[in-house]
ROMILO-452500 format. One record per residue (C-alpha): residue number from 0; x, y, z; residue in one letter. Coordinates in nm, 4 decimals. Layout:
<sites>
n  x  y  z  res
NUM  X  Y  Z  A $
...
</sites>
This chain:
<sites>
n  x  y  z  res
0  7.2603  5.6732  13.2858  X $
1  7.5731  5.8646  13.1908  X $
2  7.5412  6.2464  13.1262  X $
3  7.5846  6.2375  12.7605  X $
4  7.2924  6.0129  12.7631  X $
5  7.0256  6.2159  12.8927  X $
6  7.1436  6.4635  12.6814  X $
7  7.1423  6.2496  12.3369  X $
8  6.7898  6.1235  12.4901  X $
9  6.6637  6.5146  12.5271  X $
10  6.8044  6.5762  12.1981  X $
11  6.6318  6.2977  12.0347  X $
12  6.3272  6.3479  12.1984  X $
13  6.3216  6.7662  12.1151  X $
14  6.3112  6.6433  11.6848  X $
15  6.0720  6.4369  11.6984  X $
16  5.8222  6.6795  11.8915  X $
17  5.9558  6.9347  11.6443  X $
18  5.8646  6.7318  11.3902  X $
19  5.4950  6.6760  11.4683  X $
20  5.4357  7.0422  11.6000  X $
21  5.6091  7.1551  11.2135  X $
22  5.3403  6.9110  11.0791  X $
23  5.0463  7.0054  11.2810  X $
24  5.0141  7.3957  11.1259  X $
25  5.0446  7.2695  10.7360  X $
26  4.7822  7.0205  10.8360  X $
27  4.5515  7.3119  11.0120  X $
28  4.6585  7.5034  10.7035  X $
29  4.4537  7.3035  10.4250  X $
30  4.1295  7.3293  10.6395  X $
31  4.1913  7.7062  10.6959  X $
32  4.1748  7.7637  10.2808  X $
33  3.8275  7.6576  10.3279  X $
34  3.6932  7.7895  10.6576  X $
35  3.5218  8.1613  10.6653  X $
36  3.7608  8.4086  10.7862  X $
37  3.8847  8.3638  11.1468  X $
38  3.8304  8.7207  11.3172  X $
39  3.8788  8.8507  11.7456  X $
40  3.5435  9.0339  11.6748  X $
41  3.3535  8.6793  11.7056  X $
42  3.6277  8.4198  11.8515  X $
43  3.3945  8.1576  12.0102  X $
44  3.2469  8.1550  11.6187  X $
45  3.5703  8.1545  11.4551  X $
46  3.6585  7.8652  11.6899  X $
47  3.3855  7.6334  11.6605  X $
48  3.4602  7.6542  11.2555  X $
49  3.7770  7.5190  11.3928  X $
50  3.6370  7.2325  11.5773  X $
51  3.4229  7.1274  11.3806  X $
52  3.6395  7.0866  11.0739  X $
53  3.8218  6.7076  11.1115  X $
54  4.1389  6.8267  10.8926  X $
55  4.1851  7.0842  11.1427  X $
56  4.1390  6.8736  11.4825  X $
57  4.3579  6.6358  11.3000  X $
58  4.6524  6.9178  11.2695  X $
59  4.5638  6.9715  11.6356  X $
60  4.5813  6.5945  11.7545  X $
61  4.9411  6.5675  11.6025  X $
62  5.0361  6.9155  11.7682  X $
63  4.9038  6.7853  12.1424  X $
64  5.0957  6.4350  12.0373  X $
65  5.4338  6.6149  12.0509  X $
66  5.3770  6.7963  12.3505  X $
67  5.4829  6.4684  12.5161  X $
68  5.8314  6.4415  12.3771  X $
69  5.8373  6.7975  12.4496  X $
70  5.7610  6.7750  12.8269  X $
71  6.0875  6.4880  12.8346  X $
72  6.3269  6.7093  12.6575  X $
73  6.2758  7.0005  12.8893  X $
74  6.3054  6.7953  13.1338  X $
75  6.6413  6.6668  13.0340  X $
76  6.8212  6.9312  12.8801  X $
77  6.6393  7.2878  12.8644  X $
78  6.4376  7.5246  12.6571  X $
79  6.7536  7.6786  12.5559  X $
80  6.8573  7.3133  12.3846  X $
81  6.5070  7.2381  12.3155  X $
82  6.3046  7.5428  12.1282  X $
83  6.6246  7.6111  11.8841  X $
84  6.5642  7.2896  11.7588  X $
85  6.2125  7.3541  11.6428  X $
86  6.4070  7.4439  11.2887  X $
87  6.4397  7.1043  11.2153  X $
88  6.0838  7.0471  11.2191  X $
89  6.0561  7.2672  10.9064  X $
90  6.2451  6.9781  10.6912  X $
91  5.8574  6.8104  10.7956  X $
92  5.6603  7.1329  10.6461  X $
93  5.9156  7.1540  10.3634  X $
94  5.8163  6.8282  10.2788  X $
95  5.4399  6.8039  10.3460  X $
96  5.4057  7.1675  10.2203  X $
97  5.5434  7.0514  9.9001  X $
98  5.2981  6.7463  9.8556  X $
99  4.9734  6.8854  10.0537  X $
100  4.9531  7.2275  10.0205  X $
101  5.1426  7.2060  9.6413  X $
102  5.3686  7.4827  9.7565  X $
103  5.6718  7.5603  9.4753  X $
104  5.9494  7.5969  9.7027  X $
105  6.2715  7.8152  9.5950  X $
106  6.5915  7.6539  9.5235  X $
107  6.7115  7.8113  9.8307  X $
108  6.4690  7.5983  10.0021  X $
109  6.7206  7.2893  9.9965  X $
110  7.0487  7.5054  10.1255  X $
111  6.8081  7.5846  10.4221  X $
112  6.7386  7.2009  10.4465  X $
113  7.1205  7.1035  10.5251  X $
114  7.1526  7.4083  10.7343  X $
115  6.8742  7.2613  10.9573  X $
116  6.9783  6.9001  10.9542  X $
117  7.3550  7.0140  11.0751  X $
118  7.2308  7.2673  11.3592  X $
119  7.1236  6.9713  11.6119  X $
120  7.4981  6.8127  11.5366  X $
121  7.6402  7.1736  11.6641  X $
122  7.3891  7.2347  11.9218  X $
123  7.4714  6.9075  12.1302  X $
124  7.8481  6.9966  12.0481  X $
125  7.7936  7.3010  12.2614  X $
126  7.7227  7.1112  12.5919  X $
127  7.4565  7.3136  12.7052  X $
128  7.3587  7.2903  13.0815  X $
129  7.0050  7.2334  13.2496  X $
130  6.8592  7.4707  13.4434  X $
131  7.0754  7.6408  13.7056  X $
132  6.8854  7.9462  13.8736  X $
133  6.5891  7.8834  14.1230  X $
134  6.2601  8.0087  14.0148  X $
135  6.1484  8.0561  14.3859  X $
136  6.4529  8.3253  14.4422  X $
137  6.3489  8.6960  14.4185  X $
138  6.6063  8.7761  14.1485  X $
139  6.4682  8.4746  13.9436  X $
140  6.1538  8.5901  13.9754  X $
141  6.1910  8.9576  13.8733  X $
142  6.4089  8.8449  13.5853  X $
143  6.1131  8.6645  13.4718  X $
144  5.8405  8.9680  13.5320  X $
145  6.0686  9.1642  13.2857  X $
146  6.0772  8.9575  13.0407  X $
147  5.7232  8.9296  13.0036  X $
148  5.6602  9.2753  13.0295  X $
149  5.8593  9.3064  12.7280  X $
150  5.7317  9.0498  12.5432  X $
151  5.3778  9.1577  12.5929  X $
152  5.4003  9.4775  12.4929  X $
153  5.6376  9.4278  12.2077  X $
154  5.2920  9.1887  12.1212  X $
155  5.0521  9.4719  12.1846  X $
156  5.2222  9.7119  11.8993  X $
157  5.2848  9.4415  11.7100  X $
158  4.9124  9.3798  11.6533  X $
159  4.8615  9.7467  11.5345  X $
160  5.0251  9.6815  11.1969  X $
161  4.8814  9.3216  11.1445  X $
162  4.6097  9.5071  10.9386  X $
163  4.8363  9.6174  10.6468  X $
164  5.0892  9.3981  10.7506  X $
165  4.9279  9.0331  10.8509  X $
166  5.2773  8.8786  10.8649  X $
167  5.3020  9.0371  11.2179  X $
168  5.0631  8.7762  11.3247  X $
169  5.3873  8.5411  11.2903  X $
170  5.6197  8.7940  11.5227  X $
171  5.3219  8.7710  11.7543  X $
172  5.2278  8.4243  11.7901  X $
173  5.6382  8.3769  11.7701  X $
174  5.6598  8.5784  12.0718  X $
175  5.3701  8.4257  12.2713  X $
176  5.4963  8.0232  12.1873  X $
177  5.8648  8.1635  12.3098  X $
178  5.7017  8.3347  12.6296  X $
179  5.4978  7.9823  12.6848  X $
180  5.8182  7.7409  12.6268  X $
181  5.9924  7.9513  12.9438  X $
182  5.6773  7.8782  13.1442  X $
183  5.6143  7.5327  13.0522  X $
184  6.0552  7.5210  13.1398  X $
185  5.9428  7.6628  13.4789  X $
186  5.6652  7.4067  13.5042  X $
187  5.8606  7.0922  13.4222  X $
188  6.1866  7.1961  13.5948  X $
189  6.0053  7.2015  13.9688  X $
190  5.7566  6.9204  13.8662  X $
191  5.9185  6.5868  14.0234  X $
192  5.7726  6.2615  14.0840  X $
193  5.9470  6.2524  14.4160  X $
194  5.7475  6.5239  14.5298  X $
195  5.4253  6.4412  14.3817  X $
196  5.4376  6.1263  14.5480  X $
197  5.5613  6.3170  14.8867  X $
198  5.2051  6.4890  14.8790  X $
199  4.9465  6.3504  14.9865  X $
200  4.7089  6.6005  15.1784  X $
201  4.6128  6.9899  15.0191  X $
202  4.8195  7.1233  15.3107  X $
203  5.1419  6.9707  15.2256  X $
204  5.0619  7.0446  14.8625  X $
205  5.0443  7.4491  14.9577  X $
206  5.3252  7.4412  15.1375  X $
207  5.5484  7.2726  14.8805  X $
208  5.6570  7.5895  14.6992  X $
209  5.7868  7.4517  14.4115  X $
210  5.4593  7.2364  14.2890  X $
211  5.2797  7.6171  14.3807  X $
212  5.5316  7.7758  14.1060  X $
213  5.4916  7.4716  13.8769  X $
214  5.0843  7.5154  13.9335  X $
215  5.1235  7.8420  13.8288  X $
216  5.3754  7.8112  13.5258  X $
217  5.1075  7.5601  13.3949  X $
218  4.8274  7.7728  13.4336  X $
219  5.0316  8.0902  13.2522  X $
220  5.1697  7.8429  12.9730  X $
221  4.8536  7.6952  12.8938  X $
222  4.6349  8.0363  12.7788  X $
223  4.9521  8.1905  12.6187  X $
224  4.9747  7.8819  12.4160  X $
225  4.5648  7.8933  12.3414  X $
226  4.6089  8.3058  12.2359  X $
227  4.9576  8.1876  12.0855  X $
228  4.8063  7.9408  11.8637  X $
229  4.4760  8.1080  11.7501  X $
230  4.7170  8.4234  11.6443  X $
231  4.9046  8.1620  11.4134  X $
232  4.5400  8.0122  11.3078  X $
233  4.4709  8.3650  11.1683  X $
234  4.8063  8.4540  11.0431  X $
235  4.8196  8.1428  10.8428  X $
236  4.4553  8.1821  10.6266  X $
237  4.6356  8.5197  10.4932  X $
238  5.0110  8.3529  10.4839  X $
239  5.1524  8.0335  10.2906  X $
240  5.2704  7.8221  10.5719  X $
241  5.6178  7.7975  10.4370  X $
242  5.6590  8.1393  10.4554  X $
243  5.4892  8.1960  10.7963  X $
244  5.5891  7.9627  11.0318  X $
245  5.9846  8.0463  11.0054  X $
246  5.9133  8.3695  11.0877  X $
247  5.6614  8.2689  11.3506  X $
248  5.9670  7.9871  11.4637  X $
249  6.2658  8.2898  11.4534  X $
250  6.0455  8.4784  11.7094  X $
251  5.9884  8.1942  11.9082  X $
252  6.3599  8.0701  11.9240  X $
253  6.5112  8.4174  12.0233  X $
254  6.2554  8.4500  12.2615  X $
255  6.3064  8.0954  12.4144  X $
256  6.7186  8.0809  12.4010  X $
257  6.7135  8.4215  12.5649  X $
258  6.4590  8.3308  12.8651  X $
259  6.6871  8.0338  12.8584  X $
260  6.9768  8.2045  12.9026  X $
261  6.8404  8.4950  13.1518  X $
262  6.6040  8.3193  13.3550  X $
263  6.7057  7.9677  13.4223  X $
264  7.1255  8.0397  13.3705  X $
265  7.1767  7.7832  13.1167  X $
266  7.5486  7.7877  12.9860  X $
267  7.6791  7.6337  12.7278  X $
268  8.0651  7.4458  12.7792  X $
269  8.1239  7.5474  12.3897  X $
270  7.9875  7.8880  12.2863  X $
271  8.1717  7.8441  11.9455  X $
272  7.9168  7.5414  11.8866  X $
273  7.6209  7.6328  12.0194  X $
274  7.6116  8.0042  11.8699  X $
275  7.7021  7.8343  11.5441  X $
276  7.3742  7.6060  11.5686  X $
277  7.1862  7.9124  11.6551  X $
278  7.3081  8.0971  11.3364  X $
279  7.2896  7.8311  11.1162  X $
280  6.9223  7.7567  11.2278  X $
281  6.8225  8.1467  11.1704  X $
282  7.0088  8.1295  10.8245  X $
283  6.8225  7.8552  10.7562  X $
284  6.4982  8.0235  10.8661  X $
285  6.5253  8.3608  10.6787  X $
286  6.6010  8.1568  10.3835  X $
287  6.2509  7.9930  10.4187  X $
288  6.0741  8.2970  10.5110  X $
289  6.3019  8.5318  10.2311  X $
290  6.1768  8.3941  9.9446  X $
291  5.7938  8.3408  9.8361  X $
292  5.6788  7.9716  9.7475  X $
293  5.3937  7.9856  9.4824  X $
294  5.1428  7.7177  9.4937  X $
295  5.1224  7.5012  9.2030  X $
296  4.8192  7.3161  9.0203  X $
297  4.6058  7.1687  9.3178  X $
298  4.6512  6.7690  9.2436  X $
299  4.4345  6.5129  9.4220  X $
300  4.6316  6.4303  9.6706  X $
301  4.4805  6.6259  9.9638  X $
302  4.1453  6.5196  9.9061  X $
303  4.2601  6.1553  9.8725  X $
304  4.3928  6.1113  10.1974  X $
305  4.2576  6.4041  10.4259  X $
306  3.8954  6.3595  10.3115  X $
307  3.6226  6.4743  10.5154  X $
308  3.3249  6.5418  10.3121  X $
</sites>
């Protein structure tokens, strides 16, 4: 398959699990109205509310459906291509937020709407490129150890002002999904089929030392995802979803494009393009998360088709 292909394909593939992991948190957010208030005091509590509430697992089942297109589009063209496109996903919670939740969105709302359908057209204009530097080198490796020591304890002060501030829980859980795209990169980019099917004893498997860093990326990517999400769980019973998930997504894309960028050397072949999809997504972001969306009179349309009781 020509180049252009696989990239069209990765594309593709990156909007529609955008789309469902945009749904899945406007979904969780109509149980959270409901549920007692989710604390760190008593998480295994606050998480069995969770799971045992069916609009909320049902939020959840769409998020884990997209993690499948999700695992493709890494594959095929990079979390620099890939997380950026999240934006588009919003279009989903503008819609769904509008109906379900009976959020009033601002006129600005549909100027953030075209920004977010035209930044996939400029981001596959830029020609990004897969993943270039080797995670098993020893600069690779101590670019990535930075990183996450910044992003962790950017996290850590963050969560000293959620208190007065609980919109910091969307900078935080931002930070964490960003941190957990680079990983799950790192875990899909030395994940092959070949290899898998080239080991077949535990000895070969410990000496293959990039299924060891892919092991490893998975078992990183997995509990900042779990911490990741229960911060946005908690953020979102004290925010409107419209309001906190672009600032939760802005996070997440700087955070991703620049472990992108740094860690794995993507490049793109036309800056001009791809920084203008970057902008226009962020535009379009701070106009979502700039102005306040007021919820209207609650009409029976949640409890018609998300029923539980």
């Amino acid at each position: 398959m020509p180049e252009h292909l696989y990239k069209t394909a990765g594309i593709g593939l990156a909007l529609l699990a955008m789309s469902l992991f945009s749904l899945a948190p406007v979904l969780q957010k109509s149980a959270l109205d409901r549920l007692p208030k989710l604390t760190f005091s008593n998480v295994w509590k606050s998480v069995l509310s969770l799971l045992k509430d069916r609009r909320w697992m049902l939020g959840f089942a769409v998020g884990c459906l997209g993690l499948l297109p999700y695992a493709a589009a890494l594959r095929l063209v990079g979390v620099a291509v890939v997380q950026p496109l999240y934006g588009f996903g919003f279009i989903v919670l503008l819609t769904v937020s509008r109906l379900m939740l009976h959020e009033k969105l601002h006129p600005a709302a549909r100027l953030a709407m075209a920004m977010l359908i035209l930044m996939p057209m400029l981001i596959a204009f830029g020609d990004v490129s897969g993943v270039q530097y080797d995670i098993t080198q020893q600069s690779t490796q101590s670019s990535l150890g930075i990183f996450m020591l910044v992003i962790l304890l950017s996290g850590g002060v963050l969560i000293f002002f959620t208190r007065k501030h609980p919109i910091c829980w969307a900078m935080i859980s931002g930070a964490l999904f960003g941190a957990g795209a680079v990983f799950a990169q790192m875990a899909i980019s030395y994940l092959t089929l070949d290899e898998l099917r080239g080991t077949r004893t535990f000895h070969a498997l410990i000496r293959n030392e990039d299924l060891m860093f892919s092991l490893a990326a998975v078992l990183i990517a997995v509990p900042l995802n779990v911490f990741a999400d229960y911060c946005m769980q908690v953020g979102l019973q004290k925010k409107t979803a419209s309001r906190f998930m672009p600032i939760a997504q802005t996070v997440n894309n700087v955070v991703a494009v620049a472990g992108g960028i740094v860690i794995f050397g993507q490049r793109a072949a036309h800056w001009h393009f791809y920084l203008a999809g970057i902008a226009l997504g962020l535009a379009g972001l701070f106009l979502l998360a700039a102005f306040k969306h007021h919820p209207e009179k609650k009409s029976d349309f949640e409890d018609g088709v998300f029923a539980t009781k």
